[in-house]
N, C-alpha and C positions, 0 to 999 in steps of 0.2 A: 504494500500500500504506500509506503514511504516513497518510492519511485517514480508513484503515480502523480503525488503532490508535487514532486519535485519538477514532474515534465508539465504539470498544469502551470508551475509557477513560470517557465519558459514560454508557454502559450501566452498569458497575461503580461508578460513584459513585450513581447511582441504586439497585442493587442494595444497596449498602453502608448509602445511607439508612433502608435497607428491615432488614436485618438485618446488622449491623456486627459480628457474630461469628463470621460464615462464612470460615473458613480460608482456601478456594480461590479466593472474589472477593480476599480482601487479595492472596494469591501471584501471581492473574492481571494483577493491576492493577499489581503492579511488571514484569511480563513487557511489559506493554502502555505502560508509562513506559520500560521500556529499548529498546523498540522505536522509540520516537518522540525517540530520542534525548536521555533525560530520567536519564540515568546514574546521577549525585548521588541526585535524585530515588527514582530506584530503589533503588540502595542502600538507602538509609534508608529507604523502605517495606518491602522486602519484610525485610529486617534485623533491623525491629521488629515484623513479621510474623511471622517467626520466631518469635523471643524472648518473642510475647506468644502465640502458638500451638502452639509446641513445631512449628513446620515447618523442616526443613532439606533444602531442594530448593536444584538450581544457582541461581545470583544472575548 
């Protein structure tokens, strides 16, 4: 499973390159950092995530 997250997180950095103001790539890409055991990480993406997109989903 771990492999899995880790190749989504390459899709959403691609996706991100592509358009870096889609709400749901930044929200899924912290989901996909906390899955990969990437905590810190997480926090602080999906956080600023929030904050720059008005999202307030579980962290």
């Amino acid at each position: 499973m771990l492999k899995r997250h880790e190749e989504a997180m390459v899709c959403f950095d691609q996706a991100l390159a592509i358009d870096s103001s889609n709400a749901d790539l930044h929200f899924n890409r912290g989901k996909a950092l906390k899955c990969i055991g990437r905590i810190e990480d997480a926090l602080k993406y999906r956080l600023g995530a929030s904050s720059k997109f008005g999202l307030f989903g579980e962290i």
